[in-house]
C-alpha atoms as a printed R data frame, in Angstrom:
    type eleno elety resid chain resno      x      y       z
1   ATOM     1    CA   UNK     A     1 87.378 52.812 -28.446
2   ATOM     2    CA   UNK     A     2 86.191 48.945 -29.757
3   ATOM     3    CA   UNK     A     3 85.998 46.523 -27.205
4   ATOM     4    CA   UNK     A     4 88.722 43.963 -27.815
5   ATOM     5    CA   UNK     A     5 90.802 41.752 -25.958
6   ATOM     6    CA   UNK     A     6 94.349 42.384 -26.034
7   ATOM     7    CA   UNK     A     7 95.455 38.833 -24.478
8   ATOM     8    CA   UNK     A     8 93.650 35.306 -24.113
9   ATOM     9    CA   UNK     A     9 95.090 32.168 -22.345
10  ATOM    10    CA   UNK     A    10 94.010 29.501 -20.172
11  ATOM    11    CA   UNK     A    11 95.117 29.904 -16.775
12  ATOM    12    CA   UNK     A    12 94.334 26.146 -14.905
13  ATOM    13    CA   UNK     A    13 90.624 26.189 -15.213
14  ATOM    14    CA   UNK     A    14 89.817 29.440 -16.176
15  ATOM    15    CA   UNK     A    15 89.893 31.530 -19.249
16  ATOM    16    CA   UNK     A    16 91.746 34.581 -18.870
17  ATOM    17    CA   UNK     A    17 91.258 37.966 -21.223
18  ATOM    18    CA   UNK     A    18 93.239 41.182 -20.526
19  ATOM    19    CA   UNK     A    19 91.231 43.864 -22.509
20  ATOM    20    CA   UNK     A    20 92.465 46.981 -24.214
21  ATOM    21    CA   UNK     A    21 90.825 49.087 -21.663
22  ATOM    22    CA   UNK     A    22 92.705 47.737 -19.174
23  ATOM    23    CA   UNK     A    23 90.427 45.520 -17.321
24  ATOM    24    CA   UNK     A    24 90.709 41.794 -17.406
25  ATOM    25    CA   UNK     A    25 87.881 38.585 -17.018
26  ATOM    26    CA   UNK     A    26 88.704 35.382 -15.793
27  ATOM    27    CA   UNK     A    27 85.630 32.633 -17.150
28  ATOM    28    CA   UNK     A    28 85.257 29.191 -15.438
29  ATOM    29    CA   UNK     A    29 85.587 26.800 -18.458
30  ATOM    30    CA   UNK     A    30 82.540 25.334 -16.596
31  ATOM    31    CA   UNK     A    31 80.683 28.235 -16.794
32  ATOM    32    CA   UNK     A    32 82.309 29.467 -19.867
33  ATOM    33    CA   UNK     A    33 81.132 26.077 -21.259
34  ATOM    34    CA   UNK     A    34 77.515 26.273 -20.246
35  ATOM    35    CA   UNK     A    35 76.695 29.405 -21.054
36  ATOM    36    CA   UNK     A    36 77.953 28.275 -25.288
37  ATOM    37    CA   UNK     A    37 75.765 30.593 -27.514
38  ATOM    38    CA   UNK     A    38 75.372 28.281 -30.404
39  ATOM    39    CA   UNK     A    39 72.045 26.991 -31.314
40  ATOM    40    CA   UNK     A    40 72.869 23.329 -30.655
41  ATOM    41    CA   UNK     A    41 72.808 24.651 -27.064
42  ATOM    42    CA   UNK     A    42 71.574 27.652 -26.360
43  ATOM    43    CA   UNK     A    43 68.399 26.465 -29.008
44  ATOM    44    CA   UNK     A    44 67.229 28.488 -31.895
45  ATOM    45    CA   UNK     A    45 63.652 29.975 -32.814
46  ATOM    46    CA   UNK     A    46 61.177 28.779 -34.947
47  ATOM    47    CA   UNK     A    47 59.099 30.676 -37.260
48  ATOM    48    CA   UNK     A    48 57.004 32.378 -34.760
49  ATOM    49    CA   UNK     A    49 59.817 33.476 -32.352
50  ATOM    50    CA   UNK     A    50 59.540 30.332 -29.717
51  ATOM    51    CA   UNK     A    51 62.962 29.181 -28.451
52  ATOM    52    CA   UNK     A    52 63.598 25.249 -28.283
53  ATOM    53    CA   UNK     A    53 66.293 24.282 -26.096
54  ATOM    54    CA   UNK     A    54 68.112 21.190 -26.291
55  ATOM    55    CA   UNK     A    55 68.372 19.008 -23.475
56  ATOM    56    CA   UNK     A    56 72.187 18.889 -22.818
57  ATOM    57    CA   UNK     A    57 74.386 16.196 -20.688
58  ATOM    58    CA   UNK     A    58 78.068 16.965 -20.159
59  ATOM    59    CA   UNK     A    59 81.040 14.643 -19.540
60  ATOM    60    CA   UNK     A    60 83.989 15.863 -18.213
61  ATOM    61    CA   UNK     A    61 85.812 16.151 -21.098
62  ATOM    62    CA   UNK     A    62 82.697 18.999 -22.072
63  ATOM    63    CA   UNK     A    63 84.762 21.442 -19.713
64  ATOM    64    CA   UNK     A    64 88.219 20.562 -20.861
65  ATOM    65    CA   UNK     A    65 89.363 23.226 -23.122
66  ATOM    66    CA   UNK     A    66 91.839 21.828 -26.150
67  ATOM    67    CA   UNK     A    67 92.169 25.486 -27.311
68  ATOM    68    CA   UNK     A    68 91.044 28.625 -28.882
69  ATOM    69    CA   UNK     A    69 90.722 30.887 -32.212
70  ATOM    70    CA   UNK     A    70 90.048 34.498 -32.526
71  ATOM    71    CA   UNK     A    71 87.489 34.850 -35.001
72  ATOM    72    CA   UNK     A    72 87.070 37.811 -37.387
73  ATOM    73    CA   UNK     A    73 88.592 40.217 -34.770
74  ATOM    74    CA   UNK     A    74 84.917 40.216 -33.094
75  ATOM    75    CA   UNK     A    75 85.697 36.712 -31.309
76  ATOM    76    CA   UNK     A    76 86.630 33.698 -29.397
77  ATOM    77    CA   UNK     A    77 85.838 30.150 -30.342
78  ATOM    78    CA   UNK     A    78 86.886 27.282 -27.890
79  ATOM    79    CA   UNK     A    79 87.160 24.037 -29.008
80  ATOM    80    CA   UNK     A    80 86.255 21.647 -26.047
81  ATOM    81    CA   UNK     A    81 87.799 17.724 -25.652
82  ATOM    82    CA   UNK     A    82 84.510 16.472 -26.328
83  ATOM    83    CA   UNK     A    83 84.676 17.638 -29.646
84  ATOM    84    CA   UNK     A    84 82.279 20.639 -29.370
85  ATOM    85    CA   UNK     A    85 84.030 23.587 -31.028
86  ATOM    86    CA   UNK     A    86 81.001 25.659 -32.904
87  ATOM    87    CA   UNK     A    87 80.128 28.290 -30.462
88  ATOM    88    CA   UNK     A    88 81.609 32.030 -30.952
89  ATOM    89    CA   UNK     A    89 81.408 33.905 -28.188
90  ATOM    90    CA   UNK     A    90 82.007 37.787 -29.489
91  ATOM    91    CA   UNK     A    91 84.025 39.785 -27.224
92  ATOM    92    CA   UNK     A    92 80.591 41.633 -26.090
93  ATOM    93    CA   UNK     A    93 78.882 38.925 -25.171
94  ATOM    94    CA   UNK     A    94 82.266 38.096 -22.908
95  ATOM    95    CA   UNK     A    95 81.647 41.319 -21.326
96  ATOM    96    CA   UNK     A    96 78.633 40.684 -20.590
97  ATOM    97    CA   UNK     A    97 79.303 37.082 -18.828
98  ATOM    98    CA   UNK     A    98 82.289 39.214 -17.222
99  ATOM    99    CA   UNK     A    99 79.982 41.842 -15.716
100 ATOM   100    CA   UNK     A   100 76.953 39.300 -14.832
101 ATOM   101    CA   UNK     A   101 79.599 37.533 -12.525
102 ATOM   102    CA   UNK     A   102 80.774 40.165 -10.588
């Protein structure tokens, strides 16, 4: 069975998924927020592999979530007030966060 979410919403401060195998997550959008896999801040590698990380400084409209799109059935993409909206965050990677947290 594909991992997939079969409901997203924002619950207060948290990001809620139900998923189709029954279990659900629930993400800080602080968390959810700093752990953002784009490369403008997780950093991307050069040529030879090395990983340069931004240095990042948040507001608090960084962890106030305007909304959401699913992307390509694989996804979720927040858009945040602060006008950051380019991460994707694939459903496995959710998982992942999901599982880390417990």
């Amino acid at each position: 069975m594909r991992l997939e979410p079969t409901n997203v919403q924002q619950i207060g401060n948290e990001l809620a998924i139900h998923w189709n195998d029954g279990t659900e997550s629930y993400f800080d959008l602080q968390f959810l927020r700093r752990a953002c896999p784009c490369a403008a801040c997780g950093g991307e590698p050069d040529v030879l592999g090395n990983i340069s990380r931004p240095h990042l400084t948040y507001s608090k409209e960084s962890f106030a979530l305007l909304g959401f799109s699913i992307v390509g059935g694989y996804a979720v993409q927040p858009r945040w007030r602060d006008g950051h909206g380019t991460g994707i965050y694939s459903f496995q990677y959710l998982r992942r966060l999901a599982e880390a947290a417990r």
